[in-house]
N, C-alpha and C positions, 0 to 999 in steps of 0.2 A: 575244111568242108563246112558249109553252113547250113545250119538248122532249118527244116522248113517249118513255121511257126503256123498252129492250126489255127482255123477260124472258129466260129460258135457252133455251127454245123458240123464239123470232123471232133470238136469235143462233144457233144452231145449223142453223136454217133457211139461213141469208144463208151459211156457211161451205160446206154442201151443195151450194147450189148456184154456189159459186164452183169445186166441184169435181169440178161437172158434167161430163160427158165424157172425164174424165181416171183411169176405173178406177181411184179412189181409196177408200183404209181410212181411218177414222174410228174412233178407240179413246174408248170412255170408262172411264176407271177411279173406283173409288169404297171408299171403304171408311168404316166405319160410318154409311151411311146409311142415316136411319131413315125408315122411309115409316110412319104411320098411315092408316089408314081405319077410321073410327066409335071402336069399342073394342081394334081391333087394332093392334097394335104389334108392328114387326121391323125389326133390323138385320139391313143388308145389306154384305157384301163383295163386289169382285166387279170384272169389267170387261164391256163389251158392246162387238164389232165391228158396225158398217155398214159395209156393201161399197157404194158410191157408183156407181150407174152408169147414165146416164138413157139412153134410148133415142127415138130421136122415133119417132111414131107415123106408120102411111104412112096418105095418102089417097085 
């Protein structure tokens, strides 16, 4: 049976909510990355905060 190996997206998912509940920051930093779309091209520097903080919903 073969692994299905995750993307950056499904690990970043699984670390969120391991950090669930615990008013936790999430830093991502980056520098020269370049994103296209179609004929567009940019590099990007940079970093982005996620403020982690789940809430359960009442019923």
């Amino acid at each position: 049976m073969a692994k299905k190996s995750d993307d950056f997206g499904d690990t970043l998912l699984k670390v969120i909510d391991k950090l669930a509940g615990k008013e936790s920051d999430i830093k991502l930093s980056f520098q020269d990355l370049t994103l296209e779309v179609g004929m567009m091209k940019a590099k990007l520097n940079g970093s982005i905060v996620l403020d982690v903080l789940y809430v359960s919903e009442k019923k």
